[in-house]
C-alpha positions in Angstrom: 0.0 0.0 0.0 2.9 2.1 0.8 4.6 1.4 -2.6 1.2 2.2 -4.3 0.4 5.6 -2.6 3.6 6.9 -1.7 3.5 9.7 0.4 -0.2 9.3 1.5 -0.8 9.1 5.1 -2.6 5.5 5.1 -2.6 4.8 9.3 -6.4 4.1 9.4 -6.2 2.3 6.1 -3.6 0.1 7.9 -5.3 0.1 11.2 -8.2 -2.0 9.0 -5.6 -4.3 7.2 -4.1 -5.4 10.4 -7.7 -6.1 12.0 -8.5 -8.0 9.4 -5.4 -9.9 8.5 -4.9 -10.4 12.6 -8.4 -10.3 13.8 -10.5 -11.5 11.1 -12.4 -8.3 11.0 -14.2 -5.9 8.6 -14.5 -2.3 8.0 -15.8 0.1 6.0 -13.5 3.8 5.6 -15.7 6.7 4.3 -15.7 9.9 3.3 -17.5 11.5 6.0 -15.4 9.9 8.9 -12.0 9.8 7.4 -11.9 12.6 4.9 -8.1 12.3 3.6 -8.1 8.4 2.6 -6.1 8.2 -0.8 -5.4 10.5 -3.2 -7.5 9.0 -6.7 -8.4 11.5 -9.3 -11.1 10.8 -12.0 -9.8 10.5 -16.1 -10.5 14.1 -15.7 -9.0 15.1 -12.9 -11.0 16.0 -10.2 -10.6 14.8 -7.1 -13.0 10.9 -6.7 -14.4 11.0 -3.4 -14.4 7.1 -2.3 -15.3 4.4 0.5 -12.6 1.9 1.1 -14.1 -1.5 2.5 -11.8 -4.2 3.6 -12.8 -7.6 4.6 -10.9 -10.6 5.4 -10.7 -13.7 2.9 -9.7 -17.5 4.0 -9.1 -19.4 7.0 -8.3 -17.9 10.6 -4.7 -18.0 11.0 -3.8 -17.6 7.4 -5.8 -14.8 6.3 -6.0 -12.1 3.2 -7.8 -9.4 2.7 -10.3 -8.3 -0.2 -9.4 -4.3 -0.5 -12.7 -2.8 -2.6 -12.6 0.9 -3.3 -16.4 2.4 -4.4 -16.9 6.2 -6.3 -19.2 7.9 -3.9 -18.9 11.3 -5.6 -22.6 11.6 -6.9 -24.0 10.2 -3.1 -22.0 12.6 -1.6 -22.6 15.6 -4.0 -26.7 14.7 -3.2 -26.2 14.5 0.5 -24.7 18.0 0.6 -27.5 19.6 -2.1 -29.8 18.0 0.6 -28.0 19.3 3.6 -28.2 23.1 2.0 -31.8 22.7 1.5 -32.2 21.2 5.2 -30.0 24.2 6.2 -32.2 26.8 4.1 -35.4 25.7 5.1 -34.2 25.7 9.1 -33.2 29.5 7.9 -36.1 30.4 6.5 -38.1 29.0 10.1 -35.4 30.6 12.0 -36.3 34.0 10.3 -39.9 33.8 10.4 -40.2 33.0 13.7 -41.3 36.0 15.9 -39.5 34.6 18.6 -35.7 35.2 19.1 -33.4 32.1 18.5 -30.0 31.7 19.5 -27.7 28.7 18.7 -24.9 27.8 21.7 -22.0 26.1 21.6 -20.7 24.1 24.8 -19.6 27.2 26.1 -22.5 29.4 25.5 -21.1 31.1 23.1 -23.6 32.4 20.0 -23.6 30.3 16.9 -25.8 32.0 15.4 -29.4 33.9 15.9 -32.7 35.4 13.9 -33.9 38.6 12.9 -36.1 38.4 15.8 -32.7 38.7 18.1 -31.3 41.3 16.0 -34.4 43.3 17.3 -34.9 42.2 21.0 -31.1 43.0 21.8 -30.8 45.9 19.2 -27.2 44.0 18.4 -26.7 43.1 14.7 -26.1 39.2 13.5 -22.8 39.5 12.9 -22.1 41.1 16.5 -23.6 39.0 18.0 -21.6 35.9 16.8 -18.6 34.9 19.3 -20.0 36.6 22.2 -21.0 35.2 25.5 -24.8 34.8 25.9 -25.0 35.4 29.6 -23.3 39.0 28.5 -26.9 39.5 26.6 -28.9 39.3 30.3 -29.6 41.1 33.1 -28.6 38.1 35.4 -26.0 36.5 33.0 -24.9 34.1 36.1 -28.9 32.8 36.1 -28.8 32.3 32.5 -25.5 30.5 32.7 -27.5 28.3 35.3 -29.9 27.4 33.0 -27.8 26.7 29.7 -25.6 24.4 32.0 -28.6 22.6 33.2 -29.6 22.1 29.5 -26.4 20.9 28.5 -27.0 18.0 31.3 -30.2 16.8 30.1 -33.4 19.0 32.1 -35.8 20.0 30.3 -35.8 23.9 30.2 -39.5 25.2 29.4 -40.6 28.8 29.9 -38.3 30.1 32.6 -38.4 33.9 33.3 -35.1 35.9 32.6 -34.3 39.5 31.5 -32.7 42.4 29.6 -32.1 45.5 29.5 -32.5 47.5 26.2 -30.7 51.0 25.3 -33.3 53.6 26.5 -33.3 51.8 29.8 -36.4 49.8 30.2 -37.0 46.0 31.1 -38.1 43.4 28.9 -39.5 40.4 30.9 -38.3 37.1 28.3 -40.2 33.3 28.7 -37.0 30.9 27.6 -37.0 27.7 26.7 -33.8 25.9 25.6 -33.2 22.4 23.9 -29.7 20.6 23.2 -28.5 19.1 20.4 -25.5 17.2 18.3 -23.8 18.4 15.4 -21.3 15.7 14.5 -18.7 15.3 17.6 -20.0 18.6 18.8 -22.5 19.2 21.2 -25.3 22.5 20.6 -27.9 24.1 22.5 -30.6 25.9 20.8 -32.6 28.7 23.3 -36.6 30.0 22.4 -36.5 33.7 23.8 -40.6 35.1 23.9 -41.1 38.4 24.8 -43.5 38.4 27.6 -43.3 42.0 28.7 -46.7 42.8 27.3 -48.7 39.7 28.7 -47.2 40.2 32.3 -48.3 43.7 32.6 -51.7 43.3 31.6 -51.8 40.4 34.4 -50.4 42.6 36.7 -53.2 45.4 36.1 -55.9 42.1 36.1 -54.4 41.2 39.5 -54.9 44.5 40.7 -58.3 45.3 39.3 -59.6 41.7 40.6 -57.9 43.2 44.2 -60.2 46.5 43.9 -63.1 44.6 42.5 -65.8 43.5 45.6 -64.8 47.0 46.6 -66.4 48.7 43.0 -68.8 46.3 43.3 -69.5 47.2 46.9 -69.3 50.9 45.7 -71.4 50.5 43.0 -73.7 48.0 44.8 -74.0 51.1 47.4 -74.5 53.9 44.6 -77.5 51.6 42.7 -79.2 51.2 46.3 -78.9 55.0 46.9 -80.4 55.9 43.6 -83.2 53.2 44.6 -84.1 54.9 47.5 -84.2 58.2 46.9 -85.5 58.7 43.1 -88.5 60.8 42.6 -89.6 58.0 39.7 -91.1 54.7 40.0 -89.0 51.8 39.7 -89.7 48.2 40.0 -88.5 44.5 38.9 -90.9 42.5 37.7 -91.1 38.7 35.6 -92.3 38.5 32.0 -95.3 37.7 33.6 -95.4 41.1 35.0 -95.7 40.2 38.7 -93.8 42.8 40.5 -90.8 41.2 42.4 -89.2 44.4 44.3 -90.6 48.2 44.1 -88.9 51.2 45.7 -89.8 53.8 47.9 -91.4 56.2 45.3 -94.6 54.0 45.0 -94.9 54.8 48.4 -94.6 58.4 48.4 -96.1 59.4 45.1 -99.2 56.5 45.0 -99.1 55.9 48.3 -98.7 51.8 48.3 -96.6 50.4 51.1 -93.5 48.3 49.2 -95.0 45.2 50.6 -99.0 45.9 48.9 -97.5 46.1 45.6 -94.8 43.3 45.4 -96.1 40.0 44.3 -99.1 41.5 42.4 -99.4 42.0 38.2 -98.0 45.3 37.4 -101.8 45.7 35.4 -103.6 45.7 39.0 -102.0 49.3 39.4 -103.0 50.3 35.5 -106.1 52.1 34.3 -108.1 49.4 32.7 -108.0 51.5 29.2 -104.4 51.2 29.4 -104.2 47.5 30.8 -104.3 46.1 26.3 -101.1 47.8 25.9 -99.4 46.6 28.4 -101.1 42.8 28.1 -99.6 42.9 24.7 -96.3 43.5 26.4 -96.4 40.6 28.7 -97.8 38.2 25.5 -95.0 38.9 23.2 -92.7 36.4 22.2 -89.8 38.9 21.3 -88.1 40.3 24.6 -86.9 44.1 23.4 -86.5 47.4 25.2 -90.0 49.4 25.5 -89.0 53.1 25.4 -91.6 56.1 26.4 -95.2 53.3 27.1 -97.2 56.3 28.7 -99.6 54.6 31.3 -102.5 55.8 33.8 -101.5 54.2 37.2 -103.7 54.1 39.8 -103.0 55.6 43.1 -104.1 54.4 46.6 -107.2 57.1 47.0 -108.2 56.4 43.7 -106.7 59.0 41.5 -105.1 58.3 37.9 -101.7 59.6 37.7 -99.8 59.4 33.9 -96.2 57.6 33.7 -93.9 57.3 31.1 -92.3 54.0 31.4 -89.4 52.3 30.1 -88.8 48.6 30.1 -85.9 46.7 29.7 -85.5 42.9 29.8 -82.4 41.0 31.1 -81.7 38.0 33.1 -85.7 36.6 32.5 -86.9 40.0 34.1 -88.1 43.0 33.2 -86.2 46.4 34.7 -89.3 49.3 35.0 -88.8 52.7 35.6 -91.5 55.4 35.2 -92.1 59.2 35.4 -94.2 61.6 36.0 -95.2 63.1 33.0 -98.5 64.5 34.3 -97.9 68.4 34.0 -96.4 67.9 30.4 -99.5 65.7 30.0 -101.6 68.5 30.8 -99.5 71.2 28.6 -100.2 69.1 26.0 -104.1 68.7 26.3 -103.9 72.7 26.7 -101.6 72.8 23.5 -104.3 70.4 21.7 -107.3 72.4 22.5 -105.6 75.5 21.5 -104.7 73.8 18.2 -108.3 72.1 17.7 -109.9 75.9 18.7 -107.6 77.8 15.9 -108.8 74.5 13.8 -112.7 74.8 14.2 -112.2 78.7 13.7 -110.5 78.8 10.2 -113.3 75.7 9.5 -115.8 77.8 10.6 -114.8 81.0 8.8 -114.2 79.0 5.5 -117.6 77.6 5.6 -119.1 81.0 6.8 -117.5 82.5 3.7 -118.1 79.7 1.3 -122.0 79.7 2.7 -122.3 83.0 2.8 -121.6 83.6 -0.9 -123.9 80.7 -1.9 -127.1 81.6 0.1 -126.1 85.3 -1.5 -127.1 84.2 -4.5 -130.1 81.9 -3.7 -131.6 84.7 -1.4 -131.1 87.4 -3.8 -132.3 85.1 -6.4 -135.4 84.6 -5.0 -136.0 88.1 -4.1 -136.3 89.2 -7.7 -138.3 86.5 -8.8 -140.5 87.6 -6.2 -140.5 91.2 -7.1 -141.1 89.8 -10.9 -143.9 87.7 -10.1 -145.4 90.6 -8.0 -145.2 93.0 -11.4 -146.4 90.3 -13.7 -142.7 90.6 -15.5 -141.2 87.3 -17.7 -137.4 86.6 -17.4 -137.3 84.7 -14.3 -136.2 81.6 -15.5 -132.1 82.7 -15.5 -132.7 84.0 -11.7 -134.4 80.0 -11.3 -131.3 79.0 -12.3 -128.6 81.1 -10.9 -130.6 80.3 -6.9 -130.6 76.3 -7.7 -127.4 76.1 -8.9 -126.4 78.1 -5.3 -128.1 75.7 -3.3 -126.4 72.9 -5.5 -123.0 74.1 -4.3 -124.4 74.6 -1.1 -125.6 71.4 -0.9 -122.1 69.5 -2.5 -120.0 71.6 0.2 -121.8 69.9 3.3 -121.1 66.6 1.1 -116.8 67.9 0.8 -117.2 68.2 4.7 -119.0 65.2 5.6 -116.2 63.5 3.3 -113.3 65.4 4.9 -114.7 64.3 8.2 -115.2 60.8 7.3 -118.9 61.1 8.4 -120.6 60.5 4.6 -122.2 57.6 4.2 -120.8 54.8 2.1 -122.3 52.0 -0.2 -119.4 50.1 -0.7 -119.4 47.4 -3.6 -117.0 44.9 -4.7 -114.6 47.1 -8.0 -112.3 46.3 -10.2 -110.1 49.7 -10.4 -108.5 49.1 -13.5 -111.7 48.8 -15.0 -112.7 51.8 -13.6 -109.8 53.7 -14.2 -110.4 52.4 -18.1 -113.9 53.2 -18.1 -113.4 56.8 -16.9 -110.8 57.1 -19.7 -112.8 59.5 -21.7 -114.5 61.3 -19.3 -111.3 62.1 -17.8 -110.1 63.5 -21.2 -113.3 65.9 -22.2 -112.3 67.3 -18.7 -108.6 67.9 -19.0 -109.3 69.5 -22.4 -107.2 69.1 -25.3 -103.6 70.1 -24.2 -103.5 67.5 -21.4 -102.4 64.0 -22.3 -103.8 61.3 -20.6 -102.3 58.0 -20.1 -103.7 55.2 -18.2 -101.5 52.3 -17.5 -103.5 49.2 -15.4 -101.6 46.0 -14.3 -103.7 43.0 -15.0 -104.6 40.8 -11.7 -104.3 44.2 -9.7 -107.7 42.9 -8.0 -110.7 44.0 -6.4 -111.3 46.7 -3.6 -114.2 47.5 -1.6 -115.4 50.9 -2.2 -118.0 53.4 -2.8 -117.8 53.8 -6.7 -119.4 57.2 -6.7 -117.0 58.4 -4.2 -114.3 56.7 -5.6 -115.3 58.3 -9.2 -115.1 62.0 -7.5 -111.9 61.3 -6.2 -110.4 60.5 -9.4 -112.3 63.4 -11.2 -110.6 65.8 -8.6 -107.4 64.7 -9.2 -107.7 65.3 -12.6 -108.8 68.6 -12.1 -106.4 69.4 -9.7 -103.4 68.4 -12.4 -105.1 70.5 -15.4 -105.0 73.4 -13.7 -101.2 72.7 -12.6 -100.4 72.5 -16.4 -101.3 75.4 -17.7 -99.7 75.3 -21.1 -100.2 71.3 -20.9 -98.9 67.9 -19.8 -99.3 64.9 -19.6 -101.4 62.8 -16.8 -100.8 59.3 -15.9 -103.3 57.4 -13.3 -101.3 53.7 -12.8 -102.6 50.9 -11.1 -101.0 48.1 -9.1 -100.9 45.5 -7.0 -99.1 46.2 -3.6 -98.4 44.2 0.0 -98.1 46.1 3.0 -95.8 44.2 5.8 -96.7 44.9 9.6 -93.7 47.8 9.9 -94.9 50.0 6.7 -98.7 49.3 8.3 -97.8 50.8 11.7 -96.1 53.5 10.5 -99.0 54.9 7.8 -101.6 53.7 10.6 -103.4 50.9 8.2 -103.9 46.7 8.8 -100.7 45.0 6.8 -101.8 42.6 3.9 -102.4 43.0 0.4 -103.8 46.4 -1.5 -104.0 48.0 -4.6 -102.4 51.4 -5.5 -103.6 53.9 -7.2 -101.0 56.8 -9.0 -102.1 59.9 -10.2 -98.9 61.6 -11.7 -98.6 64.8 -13.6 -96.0 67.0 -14.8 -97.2 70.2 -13.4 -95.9 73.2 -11.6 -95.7 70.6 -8.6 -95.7 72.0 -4.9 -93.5 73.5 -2.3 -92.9 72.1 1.2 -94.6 74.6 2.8 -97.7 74.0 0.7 -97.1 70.3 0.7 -97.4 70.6 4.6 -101.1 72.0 4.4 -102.0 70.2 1.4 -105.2 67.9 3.3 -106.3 70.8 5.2 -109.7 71.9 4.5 -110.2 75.3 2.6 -106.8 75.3 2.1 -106.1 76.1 -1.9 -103.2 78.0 -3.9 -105.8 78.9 -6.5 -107.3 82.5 -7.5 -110.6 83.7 -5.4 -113.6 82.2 -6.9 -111.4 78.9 -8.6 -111.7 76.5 -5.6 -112.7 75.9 -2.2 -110.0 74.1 -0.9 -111.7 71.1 -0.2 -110.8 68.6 -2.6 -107.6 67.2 -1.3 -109.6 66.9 1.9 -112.3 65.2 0.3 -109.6 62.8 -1.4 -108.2 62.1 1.9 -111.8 61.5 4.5 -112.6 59.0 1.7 -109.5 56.8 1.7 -109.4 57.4 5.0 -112.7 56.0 5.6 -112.3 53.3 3.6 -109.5 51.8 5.5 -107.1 53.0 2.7 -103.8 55.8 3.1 -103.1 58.3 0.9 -99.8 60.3 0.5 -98.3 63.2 -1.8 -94.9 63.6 -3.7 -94.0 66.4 -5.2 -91.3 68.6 -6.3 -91.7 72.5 -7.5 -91.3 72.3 -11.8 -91.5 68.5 -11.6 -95.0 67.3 -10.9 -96.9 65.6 -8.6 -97.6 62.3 -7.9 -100.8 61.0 -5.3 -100.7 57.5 -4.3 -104.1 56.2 -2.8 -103.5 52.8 -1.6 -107.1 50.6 -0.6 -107.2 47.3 0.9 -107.7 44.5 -1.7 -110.9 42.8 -1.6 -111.4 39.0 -2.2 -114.2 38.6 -4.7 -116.1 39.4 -7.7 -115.5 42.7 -9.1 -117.5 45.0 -10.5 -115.6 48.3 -12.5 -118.6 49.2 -14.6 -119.3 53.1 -14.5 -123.2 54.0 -13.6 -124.6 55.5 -16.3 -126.2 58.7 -14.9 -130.1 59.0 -16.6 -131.2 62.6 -16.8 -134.6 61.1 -17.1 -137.8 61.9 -14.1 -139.4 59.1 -13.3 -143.1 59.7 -12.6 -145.1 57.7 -10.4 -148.8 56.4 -10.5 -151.7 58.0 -8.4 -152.3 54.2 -7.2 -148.8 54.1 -5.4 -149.0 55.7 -2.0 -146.3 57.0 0.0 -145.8 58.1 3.2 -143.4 61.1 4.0 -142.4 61.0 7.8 -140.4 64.4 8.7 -139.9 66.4 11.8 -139.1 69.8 9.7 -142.6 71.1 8.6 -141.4 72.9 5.5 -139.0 70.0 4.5 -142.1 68.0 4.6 -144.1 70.4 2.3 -141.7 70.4 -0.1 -141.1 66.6 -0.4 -144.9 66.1 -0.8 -145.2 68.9 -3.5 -142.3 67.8 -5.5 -144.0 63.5 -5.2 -147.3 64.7 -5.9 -146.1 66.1 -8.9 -144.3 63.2 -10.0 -148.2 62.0 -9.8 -148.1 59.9 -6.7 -150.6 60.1 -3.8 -148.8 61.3 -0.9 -150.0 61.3 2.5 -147.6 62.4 5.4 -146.7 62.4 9.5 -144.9 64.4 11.7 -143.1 61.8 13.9 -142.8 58.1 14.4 -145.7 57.6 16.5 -148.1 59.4 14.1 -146.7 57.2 11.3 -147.3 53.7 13.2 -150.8 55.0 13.6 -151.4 55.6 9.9 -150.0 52.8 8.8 -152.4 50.9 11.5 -154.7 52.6 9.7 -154.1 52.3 5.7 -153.2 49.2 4.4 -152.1 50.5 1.0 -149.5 52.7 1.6 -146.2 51.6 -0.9 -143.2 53.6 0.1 -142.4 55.3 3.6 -140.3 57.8 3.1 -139.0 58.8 6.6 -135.8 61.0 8.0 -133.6 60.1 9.7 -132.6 62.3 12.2 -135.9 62.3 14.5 -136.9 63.7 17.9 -138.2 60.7 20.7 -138.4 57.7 18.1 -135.4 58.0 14.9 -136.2 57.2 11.3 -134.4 53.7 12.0 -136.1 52.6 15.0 -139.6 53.9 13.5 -138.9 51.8 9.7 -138.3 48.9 12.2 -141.6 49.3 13.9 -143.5 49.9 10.9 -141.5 46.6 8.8 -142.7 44.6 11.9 -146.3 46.1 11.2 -146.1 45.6 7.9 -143.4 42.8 6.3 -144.1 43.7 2.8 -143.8 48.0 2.9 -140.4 49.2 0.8 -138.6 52.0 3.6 -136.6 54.7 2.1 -134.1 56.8 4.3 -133.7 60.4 3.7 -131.2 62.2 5.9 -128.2 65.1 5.6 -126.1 63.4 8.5 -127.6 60.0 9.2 -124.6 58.5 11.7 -124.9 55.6 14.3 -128.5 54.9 13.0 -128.4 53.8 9.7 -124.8 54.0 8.8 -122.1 52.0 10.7 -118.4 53.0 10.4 -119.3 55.5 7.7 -120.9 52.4 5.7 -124.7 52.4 4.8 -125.9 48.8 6.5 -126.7 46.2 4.5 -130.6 46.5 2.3 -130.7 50.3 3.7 -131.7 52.4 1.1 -130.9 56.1 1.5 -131.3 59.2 -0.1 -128.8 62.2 0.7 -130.1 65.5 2.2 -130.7 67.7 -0.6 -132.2 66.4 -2.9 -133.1 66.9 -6.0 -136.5 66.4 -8.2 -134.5 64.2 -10.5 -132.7 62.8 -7.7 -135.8 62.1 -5.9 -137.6 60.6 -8.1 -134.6 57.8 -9.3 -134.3 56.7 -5.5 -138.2 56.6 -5.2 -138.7 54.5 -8.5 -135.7 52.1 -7.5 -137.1 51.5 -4.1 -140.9 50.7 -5.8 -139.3 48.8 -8.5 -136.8 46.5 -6.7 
């Protein structure tokens, strides 16, 4: 071996030969353990890295040995790509980790450390190489300690240590150090967390749980002082409602002892007109806040005192507190009458006017047809007609009122709007006149409402009106139906029942309206036209009638835009009807044979109404009150019709029809009545085979009603 590799240092290649040739044993020589074995060189060459394996051959005693050299280049070259990845990827975790790392050597000297050290000891990588850890911490002899104790085998996991940084302060580290080999040598690899943070905030926990049943004490204190001396009512109580603890104040201010009120309902202390609202409380399902429930609660000598309570659930209870809200109660009734006074005034001055102005012209009218008559002169036929159509206005303004009040009776049928709406088409266009266009868009399966279709007729025929004198020099009107549902929180807050309805548009492109007139649009007599072009009732008229019919109506509009009305009614289930009425202009006469009876309280009413059927040919007999009527009717046997008011002294219309119906099954009762509420009419709706004829009335309307009532 010498003679082959002269000059080659071969003692562990020798050290193998003589165990084998002496010993009979094997070995294997690498690369990794004996890095200088013999110098071989590839064809090329570079330098052949190698494994020499030796291994004895024949019998003990008398043995050789088999030398076999292997090329290990490629497994070595693949062992160290794979260690520099190993090494990269335990680089890369070093760096990310937010934790400092430090490698050791035996002596505790730094290896090597992370970005994250670089930062907690403001000392750069390269410093920090070389130098003693312990130098890195406050008490370098207790870190010494613990590397030492690593080095023997403990486990060291989260142990507290220290350092100081430039600008003086503390940082409080959690360590944790591990040991490991590299090769021959041994390493230890310390985990630095910086718990500076987390130790102060349990300090501060550690002293606000020392302070706590102190606060709570304190506060505990504070709560049972407010308790005890607030002027408002407090109390717990169950979702039930039964009171579980009261303060003092129900003493003082309703003058309960504690013990009288806790264990009863919280209703037994409510006035019984406010007990639904707060029933309704104790029924729901959904636990929220109640702000501002003003109640009436009942005091101990009897009186009603008005609370404004608040309710708030937690822990399965309610917490209560109400005030005293009885003086601004009382400003408020005074601020309300004062309102409803100034109210009723401009009412009563607009109707005064309005009234005024009509009976002008009926009274002066009839004045110089009197003075005609008296000379024998012709030419009273324009006066006629200038006095009637007086009292027609006259007549159609207590209607407007009776509307805006939602007091006129209603005969409510089963429409089809879009029908309607369709129908109307052309009367709608001879009034808007030729330079308003009129569209009418209807959505098919809008469905039915319940409503008076004469009423519901005016409205529209208002509106119109209304938008063709806001376009002047012309525009275009569009009335739109459609179908609409109402949930329960757009119902409460327009004041309607939720469900489906049907909506009705009226949109033109008008002058439109500004806020402040938007504001008093409803109000009666309230009108932006000229003196003489309106009376500032047909907004309000609009809005009784919806109103009354369980409907809501609202207005959008914008100055040199337009307006738009929405009128939205409750859709009825069934079959509809949106047919106009034709109106006849014809007088039905009557025969001498039919008899009527005319029951009225008003002696020159009654004249009047007997004249006019007499000379629509019918024989007309007639009673001042209810009791004269039964005893006519006791009497004749062929009267037809009774014709009887309403609005009666001792025995009404109704409660005399009813009387004289029992008398006789088969007579045909006809109302007659300017303001007929409560006795024939039941939430502004005529009831059910009434038949009634509207305070004034004309000839022509007269005689229709009479012949419909004879005829059907």
């Amino acid at each position: 071996m010498e003679e082959l590799f002269p000059g080659r240092p071969l003692g562990p290649i020798l050290v193998a030969l003589n165990e084998a040739l002496e010993a009979g044993a094997s070995s294997l020589l690498t690369p990794t353990l004996h890095p200088a074995l013999l110098a071989l060189r590839t064809r090329a060459g570079q330098p052949l890295i190698h494994s020499i394996s030796i291994r004895p051959i024949g019998a003990i005693g008398a043995y050789e040995c088999l030398i076999q050299i292997s090329d290990v280049t490629g497994a070595m070259r693949r062992e160290a790509v794979l260690r520099q990845r190993q090494n990269a990827r335990y680089d890369a975790v070093m760096e990310s980790a937010a934790e400092a790392i430090l490698t050791l050597d035996d002596t505790g000297a730094i290896q090597g450390a992370n970005s994250a050290a670089e930062v907690l000891f403001e000392i750069d990588k390269a410093s920090l190489a070389g130098q003693p850890s312990a130098r890195l911490f406050v008490e370098g002899d207790r870190w010494s300690q613990l590397h030492d104790a690593s080095r023997s085998g403990q486990q060291i996991v989260h142990r507290e240590v220290s350092v100081k940084r430039r600008n003086g302060s503390t940082r409080h580290l959690e360590a944790s150090i591990s040991r490991w080999s590299g090769g021959a040598k041994q390493f230890t690899t310390a985990f630095l967390r910086d718990v500076t943070d987390r130790l102060s905030s349990q300090l501060k926990l550690k002293t606000l749980n020392e302070t706590l049943e102190q606060r709570v004490a304190d506060a505990t204190g504070e709560r049972d002082m407010i308790w005890r001396v607030s002027q408002d009512l407090f109390a717990v109580m169950d979702f039930g409602l039964k009171c579980q603890s009261v303060n003092p104040a129900w003493t003082e201010h309703l003058g309960f002892d504690e013990s009288e009120v806790e264990g009863k309902t919280f209703e037994d202390f409510v006035h019984p007109e406010d007990v639904a609202a707060v029933t309704r409380l104790s029924l729901s399902d959904s636990r929220v806040a109640v702000r501002d429930l003003d109640l009436r609660m009942r005091a101990n000598d009897g009186r009603f005192i008005w609370y404004s309570w608040q309710f708030m659930p937690r822990n399965n209870q309610y917490y209560a507190a109400g005030r005293d809200i009885n003086v601004r109660r009382n400003l408020e009734d005074q601020l309300r009458q004062s309102q409803k006074m100034e109210a009723v005034g401009q009412l009563t001055g607009g109707i005064a006017h309005d009234f005024n102005n009509m009976l002008g012209v009926v009274i002066s009218g009839l004045n110089l047809i009197q003075r005609r008559v008296d000379r024998g002169e012709p030419g009273v036929h324009q006066l006629i007609a200038a006095a009637t159509e007086g009292a027609h206005k006259a007549a159609m303004l207590t209607q407007r009122l009776l509307a805006f009040s939602r007091q006129q009776p209603l005969s409510p049928e089963s429409l089809d709007v879009g029908r309607m709406v369709q129908d109307m088409s052309e009367l709608l266009r001879r009034t808007l006149g030729e330079h308003v266009t009129l569209n009418t868009v209807v959505q098919s399966g809008d469905g039915a409402v319940l409503a008076d279709p004469s009423q519901l007729e005016n409205v529209l025929v208002n509106l119109a009106v209304n938008a063709r004198d806001a376009m002047p020099e012309g525009g275009t009107l569009t009335i739109e139906t459609s179908a609409l549902l109402v949930d329960q929180s757009v119902a409460a807050d327009h004041g309607i029942s939720p469900g489906p309805y049907v909506l009705i548009a009226v949109r033109d492109t008008g002058s439109g309206m500004s806020a402040e007139v938007l504001e008093r649009a409803f109000e009666p007599f309230f009108t932006t036209k000229g003196v003489g072009k309106g009376t500032g009732l047909g907004l309000s008229q609009v809005f009784g009638f919806v109103k009354q019919s369980g409907g809501y109506v609202n207005i959008d509009s914008k100055l040199g835009v337009g307006t738009t009305i929405s009128i939205w009614l409750p859709r009825h289930n069934g079959p509809a009807d949106g047919a106009r009425r034709a109106n006849s202009q014809d007088v039905a006469n009557g025969k001498p044979e039919e008899l009527i009876l005319v029951v009225e309280d008003e002696a020159s009413v009654r004249q009047l109404t007997m004249q006019m059927l007499e000379d629509l040919d019918y024989s007309v007999i007639s009673a001042e009150n209810g009791v004269e009527g039964l005893r006519i009717l006791e009497d004749r046997g062929d009267v037809s019709l009774l014709l009887t008011d309403v609005v009666m002294p001792g025995m009404n219309g109704r409660e005399f029809a009813d009387a004289a119906v029992e008398l006789r099954p088969d007579l045909r009762v006809l109302f007659t009545s300017g303001y007929a509420r409560d006795a024939i009419v039941r939430n502004g709706i005529i009831d059910p085979n009434v038949q009634l004829l509207q305070k004034p009335a004309t000839l022509q309307a007269l005689a229709q009603k009479v012949r419909l009532v004879l005829d059907n």
